[in-house]
C-alpha positions in Angstrom: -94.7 70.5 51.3 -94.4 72.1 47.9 -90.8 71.5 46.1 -88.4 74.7 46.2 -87.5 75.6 43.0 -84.4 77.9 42.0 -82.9 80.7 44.1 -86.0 79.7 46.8 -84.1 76.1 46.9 -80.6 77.5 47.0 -81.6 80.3 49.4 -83.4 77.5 52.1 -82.5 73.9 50.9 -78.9 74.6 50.8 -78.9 77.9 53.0 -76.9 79.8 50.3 -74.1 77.4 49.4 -70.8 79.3 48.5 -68.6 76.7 49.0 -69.0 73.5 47.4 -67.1 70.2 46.9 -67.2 68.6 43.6 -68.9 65.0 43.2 -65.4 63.1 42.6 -65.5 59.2 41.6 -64.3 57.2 44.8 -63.3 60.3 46.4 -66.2 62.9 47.4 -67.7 59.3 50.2 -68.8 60.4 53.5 -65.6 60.6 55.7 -63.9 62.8 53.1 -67.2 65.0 52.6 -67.3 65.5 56.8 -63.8 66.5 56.9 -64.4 69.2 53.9 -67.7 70.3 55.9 -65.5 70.9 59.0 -63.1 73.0 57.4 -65.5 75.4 55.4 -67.4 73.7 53.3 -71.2 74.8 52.5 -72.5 72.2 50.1 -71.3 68.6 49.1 -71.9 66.4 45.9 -71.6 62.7 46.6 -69.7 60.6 44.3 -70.8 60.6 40.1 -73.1 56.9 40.7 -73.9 55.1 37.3 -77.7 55.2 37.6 -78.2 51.7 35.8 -76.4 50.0 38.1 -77.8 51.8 41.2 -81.4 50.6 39.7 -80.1 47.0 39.5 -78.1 46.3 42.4 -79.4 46.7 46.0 -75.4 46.3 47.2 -74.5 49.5 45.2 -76.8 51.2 47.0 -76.7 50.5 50.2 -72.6 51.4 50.0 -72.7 53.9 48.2 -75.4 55.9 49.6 -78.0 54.1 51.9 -75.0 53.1 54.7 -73.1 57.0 53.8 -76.5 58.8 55.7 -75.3 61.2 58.2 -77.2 63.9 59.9 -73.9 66.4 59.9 -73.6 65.5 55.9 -76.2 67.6 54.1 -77.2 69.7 52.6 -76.0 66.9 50.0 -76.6 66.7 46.5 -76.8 62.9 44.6 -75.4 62.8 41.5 -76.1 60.0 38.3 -74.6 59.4 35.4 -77.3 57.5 32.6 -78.1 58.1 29.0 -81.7 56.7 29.3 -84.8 58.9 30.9 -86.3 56.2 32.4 -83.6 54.5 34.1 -82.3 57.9 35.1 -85.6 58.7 36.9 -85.9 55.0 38.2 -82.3 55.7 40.1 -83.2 58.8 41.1 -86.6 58.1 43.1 -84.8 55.4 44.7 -82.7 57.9 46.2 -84.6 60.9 46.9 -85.1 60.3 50.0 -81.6 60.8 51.4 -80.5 63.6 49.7 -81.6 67.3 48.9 -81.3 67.2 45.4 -80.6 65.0 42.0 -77.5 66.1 39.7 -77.6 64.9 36.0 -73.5 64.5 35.1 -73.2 66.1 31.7 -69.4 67.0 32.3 -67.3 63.9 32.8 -64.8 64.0 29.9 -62.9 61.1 30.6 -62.7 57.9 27.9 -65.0 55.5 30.1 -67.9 58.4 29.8 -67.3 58.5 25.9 -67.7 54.3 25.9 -70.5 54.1 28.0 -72.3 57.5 26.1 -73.1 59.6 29.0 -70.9 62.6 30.9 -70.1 65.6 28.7 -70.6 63.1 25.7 -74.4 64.2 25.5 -74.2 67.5 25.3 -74.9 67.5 21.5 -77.9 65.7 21.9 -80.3 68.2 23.3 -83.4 66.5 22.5 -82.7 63.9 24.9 -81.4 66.1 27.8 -84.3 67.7 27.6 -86.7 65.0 27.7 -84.4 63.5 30.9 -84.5 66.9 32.8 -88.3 67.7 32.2 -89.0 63.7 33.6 -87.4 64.4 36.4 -88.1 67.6 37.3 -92.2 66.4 36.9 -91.5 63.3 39.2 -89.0 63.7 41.6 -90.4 65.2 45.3 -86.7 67.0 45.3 -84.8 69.6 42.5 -83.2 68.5 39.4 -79.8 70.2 39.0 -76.9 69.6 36.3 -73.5 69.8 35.8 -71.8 70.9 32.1 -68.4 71.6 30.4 -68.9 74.4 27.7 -68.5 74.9 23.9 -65.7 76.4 22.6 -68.4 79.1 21.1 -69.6 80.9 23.8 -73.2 82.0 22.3 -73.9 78.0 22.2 -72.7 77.2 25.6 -75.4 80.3 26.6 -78.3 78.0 24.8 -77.4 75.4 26.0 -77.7 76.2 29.4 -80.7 78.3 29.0 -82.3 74.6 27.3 -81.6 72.9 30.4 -83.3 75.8 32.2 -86.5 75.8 30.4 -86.1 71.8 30.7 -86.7 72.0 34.3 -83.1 72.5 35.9 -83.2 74.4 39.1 -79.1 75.1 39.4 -76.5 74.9 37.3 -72.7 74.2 37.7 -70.7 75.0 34.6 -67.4 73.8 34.4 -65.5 76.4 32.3 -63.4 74.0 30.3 -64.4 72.0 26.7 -64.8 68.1 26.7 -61.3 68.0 25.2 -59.5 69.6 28.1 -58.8 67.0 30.1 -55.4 65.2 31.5 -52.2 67.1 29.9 -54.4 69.3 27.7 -56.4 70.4 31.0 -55.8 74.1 30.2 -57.4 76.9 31.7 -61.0 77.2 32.1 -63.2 79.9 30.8 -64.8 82.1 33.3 -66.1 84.4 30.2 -68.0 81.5 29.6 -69.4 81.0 33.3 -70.6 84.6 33.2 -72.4 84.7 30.5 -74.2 81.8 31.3 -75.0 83.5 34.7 -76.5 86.6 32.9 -78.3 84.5 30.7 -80.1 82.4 32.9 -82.9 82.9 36.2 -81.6 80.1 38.1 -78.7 79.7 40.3 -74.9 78.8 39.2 -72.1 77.3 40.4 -68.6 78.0 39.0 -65.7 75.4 38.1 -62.5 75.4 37.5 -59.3 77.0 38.1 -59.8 77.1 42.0 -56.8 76.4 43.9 -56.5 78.9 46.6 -59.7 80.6 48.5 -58.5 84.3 46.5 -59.3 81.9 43.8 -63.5 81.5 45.2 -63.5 85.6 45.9 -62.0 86.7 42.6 -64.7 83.6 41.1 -67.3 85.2 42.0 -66.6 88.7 41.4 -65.9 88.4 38.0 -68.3 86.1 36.8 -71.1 87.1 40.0 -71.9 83.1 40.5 -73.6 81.7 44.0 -71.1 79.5 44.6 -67.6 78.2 43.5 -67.2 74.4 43.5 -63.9 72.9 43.8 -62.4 69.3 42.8 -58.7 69.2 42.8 -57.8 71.9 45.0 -60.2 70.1 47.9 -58.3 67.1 47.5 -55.1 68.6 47.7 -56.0 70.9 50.7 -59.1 70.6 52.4 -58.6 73.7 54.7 -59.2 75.5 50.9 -62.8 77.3 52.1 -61.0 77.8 55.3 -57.8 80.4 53.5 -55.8 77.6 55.3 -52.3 75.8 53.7 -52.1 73.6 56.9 -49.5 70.4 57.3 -50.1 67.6 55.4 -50.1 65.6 58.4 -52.8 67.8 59.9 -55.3 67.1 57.5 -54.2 63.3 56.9 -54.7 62.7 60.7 -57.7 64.0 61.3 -59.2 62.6 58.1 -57.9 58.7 58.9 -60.3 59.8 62.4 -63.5 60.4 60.6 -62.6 57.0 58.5 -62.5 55.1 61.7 -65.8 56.5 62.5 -67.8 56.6 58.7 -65.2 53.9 57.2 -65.7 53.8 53.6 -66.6 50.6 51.4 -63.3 50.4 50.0 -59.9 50.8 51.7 -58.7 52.0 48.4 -60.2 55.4 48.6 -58.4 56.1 51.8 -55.5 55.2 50.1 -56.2 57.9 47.4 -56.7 60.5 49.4 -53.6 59.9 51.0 -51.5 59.9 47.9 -53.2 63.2 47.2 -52.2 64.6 50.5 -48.9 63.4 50.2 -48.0 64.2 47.3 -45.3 66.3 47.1 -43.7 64.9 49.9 -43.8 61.1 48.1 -41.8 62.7 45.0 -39.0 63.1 47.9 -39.7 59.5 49.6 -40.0 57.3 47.2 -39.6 54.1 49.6 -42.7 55.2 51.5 -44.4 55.7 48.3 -44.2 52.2 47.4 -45.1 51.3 50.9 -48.4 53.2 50.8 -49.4 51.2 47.7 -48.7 48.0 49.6 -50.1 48.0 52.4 -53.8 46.6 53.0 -55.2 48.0 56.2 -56.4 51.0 57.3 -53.4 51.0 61.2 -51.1 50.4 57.6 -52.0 53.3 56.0 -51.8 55.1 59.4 -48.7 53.8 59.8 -47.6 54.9 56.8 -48.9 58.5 57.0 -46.9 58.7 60.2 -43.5 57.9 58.8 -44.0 60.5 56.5 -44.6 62.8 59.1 -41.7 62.1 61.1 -39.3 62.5 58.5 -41.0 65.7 57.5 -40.4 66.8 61.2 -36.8 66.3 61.1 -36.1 68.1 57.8 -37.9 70.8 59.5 -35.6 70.8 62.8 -32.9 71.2 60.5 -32.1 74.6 59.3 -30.5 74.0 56.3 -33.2 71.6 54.8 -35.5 75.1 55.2 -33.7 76.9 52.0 -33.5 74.1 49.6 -34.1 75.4 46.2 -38.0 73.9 45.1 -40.5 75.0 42.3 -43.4 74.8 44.7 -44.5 78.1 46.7 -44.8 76.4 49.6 -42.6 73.4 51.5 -43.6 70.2 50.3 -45.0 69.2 54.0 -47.9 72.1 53.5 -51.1 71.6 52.2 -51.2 72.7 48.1 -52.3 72.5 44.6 -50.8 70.0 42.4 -50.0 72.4 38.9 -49.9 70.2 35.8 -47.2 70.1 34.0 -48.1 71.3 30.2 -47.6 68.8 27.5 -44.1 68.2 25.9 -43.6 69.4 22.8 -43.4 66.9 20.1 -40.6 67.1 17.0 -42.1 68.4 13.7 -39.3 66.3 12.1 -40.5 63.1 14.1 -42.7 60.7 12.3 -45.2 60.2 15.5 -48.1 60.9 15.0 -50.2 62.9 17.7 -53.9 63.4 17.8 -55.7 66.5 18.9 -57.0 64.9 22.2 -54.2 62.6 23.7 -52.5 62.5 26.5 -49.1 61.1 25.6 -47.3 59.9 21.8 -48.7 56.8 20.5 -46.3 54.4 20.3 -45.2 52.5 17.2 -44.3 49.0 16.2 -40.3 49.8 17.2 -41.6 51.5 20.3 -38.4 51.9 22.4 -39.1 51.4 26.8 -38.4 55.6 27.4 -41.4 56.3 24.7 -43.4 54.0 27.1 -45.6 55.9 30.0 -44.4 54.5 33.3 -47.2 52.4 33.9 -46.5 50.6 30.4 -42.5 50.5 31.4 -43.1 48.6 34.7 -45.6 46.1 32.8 -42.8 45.7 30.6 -40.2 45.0 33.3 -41.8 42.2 34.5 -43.1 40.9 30.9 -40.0 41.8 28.5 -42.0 40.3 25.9 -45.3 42.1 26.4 -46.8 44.0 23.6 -48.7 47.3 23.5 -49.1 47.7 19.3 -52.9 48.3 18.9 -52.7 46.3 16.2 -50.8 43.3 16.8 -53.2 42.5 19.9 -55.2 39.5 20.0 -58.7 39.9 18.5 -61.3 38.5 21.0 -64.3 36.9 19.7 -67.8 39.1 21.1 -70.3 37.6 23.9 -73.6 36.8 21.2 -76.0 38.9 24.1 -73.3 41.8 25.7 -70.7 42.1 23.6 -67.9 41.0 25.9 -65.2 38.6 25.0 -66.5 35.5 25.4 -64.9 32.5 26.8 -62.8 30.2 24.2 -64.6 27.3 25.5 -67.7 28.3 26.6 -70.8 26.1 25.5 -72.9 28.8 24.7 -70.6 30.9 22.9 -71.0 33.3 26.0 -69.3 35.6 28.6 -69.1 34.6 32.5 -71.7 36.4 33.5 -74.0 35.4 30.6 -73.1 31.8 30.6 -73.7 31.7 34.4 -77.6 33.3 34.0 -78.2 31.1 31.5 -76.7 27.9 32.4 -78.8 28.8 36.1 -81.7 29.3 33.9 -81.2 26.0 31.6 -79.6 23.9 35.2 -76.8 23.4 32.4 -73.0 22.7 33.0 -70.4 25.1 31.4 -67.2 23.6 32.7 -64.9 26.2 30.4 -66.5 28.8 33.5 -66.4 26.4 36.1 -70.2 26.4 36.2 -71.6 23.2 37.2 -75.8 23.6 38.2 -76.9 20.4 36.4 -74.5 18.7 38.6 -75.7 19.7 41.2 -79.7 19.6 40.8 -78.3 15.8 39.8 -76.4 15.4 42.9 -79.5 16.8 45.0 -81.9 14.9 43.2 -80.5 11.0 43.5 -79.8 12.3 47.5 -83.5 12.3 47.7 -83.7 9.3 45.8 -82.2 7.3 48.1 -83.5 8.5 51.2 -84.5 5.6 53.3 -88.1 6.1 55.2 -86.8 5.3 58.1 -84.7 8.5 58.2 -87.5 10.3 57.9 -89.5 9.2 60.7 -86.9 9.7 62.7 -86.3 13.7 62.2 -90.1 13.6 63.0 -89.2 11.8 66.1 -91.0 8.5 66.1 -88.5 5.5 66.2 -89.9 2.4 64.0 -89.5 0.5 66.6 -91.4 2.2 69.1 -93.8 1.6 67.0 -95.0 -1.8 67.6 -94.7 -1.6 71.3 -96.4 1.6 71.6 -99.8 0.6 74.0 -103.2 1.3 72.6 -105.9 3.8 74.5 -107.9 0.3 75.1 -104.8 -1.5 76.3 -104.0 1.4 78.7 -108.1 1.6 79.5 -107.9 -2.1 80.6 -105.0 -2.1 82.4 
């Protein structure tokens, strides 16, 4: 069967998506994408997967995507992450087969995309996105679609797309905010920008960005005139989004622990994320049961937990007064809604901090004071007064000679653990600084055999030594 290719693949493969869910690192798995299909849902992206490491190890495959197939969960889009053409299209044959379509990420902004060179970090270098999408669209048996951020020039972000398109991309998602807008600086995104990308181009697109409620989808589309509207954080905060639904937190939490106890996840730490993004307003008010959910380790726990919650939501609902507290969020904390940002503080003019154009929060200095600390920092520093977060008063850690890892201080190749242990495996060499002991053991093995007596031997073949000389001859028995 010939490959569908543009509005033909939208209009059959995915039967005319509208609603999509964003691929979401460790939270767009299986259970949470059922759950999203059941309450509107057209379309679902699995989780961003780092194609290197997909080539390389067959565990990462099989939980990540091999053991998440499920006849209810397509259509279903697989998205990669990779900076190399051939590893990308490695990765992506190996997974062609379970999923409708490959997505190239060219939008993650976050640091880990900028240190491992891939995400919204390549979308400067044209020459090799376009040599990545035209591989794969001339190998793969299934579409190549991407994912971008814009440029803040508008005319730009319209080539770029329409290189992408000429590359071989089949659908488009643009994500209407720069690389920069991110965390604090999140911002608004650009629709101007997603529609004239959608006039510019002959292939389907998919808006993102600023979608919190489902008016949010309609208006999408009608101003920008889009196939689809995908959503990230608003799905996670209320999954009854394509639905027009703000249902009770517990509603949702419920039902989705069910589908975990049917399609449980490879981790028990995404449950736990998705129940700190239900919860979330209602964990500002119930701290206690905040700390509880991070503790606890099994999935009747997290249950457990979830059920507290909505107990004591109950009773502030049975009593009248609780009702007409005085909140800044439109809706009662217990109900299902967006989580708003808060924009970033203004900073002093007078003050001598420093603040760069694409941080989150004030660098601190040498003198740094604990309230200038971000709260993860303050409780590392409650339980190690003396610990130290100057940049430049940190310990400088000597590279691994192959990967560029700190190496260990004692190591007798001058490697990292994971070097040391493929090349003391390789060499049967001893690296006691890693605890890695091979020629002991090929040692150990070897004088085992050594002393073997051959006696032992004939006896796992079942003939006793001694039954040996009194064993009878054919003649003896003949004469006999």
């Amino acid at each position: 069967m010939a490959k569908l290719l543009g509005f033909d693949f939208w209009k059959k493969t995915l039967k005319e998506a509208c609603f999509v869910v964003a691929p979401m690192v460790e939270q767009s798995e299986l259970a949470w994408r059922l759950l999203s299909r059941r309450h509107g849902a057209h379309l679902c992206y699995t989780p961003m997967l780092h194609a290197q490491v997909f080539v390389r190890d067959a565990n990462y495959r099989r939980e990540n995507l091999y053991n998440e197939v499920c006849e209810e969960d397509r259509p279903l889009i697989t998205q990669f992450c990779a900076n190399d053409p051939e590893v990308f299209i490695q990765a992506a044959l190996l997974a062609e087969k379970y999923c409708d379509a490959i997505d190239l990420n060219l939008g993650c902004p976050q640091m880990i995309a900028k240190r491992g060179h891939y995400g919204a970090f390549l979308q400067d270098e044209w020459e090799l996105l376009q040599k990545m999408v035209t591989l794969a669209n001339e190998k793969l048996s299934v579409p190549i679609t991407c994912k971008i951020r814009v440029f803040e020039d508008i005319e730009k972000t319209v080539r770029y797309a329409q290189m992408l398109e000429k590359a071989g991309c089949q659908l488009l998602t643009v994500h209407g905010r720069t690389k920069d807008q991110k965390g604090a600086l999140t911002g608004i995104a650009s629709w101007e920008h997603v529609k004239a990308v959608r006039k510019a181009v002959n292939i389907p697109v998919f808006a993102n960005g600023n979608i919190q409620h489902l008016s949010d989808v309609e208006r999408c589309i009608e101003e920008t005139g889009v196939q689809g509207v995908m959503s990230a954080e608003g799905n996670l905060h209320n999954p009854a989004l394509f639905e027009g639904r703000s249902p009770p937190v517990w509603e949702m939490a419920e039902e989705y622990i069910e589908v975990v106890r049917q399609h449980p996840p490879s981790n028990l730490s995404y449950v736990r994320a998705h129940l700190f993004k239900l919860w979330h307003h209602t964990l500002q008010i119930h701290q206690d049961l905040r700390e509880e959910l991070a503790k606890v380790k099994t999935l009747d726990s997290l249950a457990n937990v979830s059920n507290q919650l909505r107990l004591r939501c109950q009773e502030e609902i049975a009593r009248e007064n609780e009702m007409h507290k005085e909140s800044s969020l439109p809706f009662p904390h217990w109900i299902c809604q967006p989580y708003v940002r808060p924009p970033p503080k203004e900073v002093n003019q007078n003050s001598q901090v420093k603040l760069t154009g694409c941080q989150k929060r004030v660098l601190e200095d040498n003198t740094v004071s604990g309230q200038q600390l971000s709260k993860n920092k303050q409780k590392k520093r409650s339980r190690n007064p003396d610990k130290n977060f100057c940049p430049d008063q940190k310990p400088k850690y000597i590279k691994c000679e192959q990967c560029g890892n700190p190496k260990g201080n004692k190591c007798v190749f001058n490697l990292c653990r994971g070097c040391c242990k493929k090349k003391s495996y390789k060499e049967v060499a001893n690296c006691l600084s890693h605890g890695l002991k091979f020629k002991t053991k090929a040692d150990a093995i070897k004088a085992q055999e050594d002393k073997r007596d051959p006696e032992i031997e004939m006896e796992k073949n079942c003939i006793p030594p001694q039954s040996l000389q009194h064993q009878p001859t054919m003649l003896q028995k003949y004469e006999a």
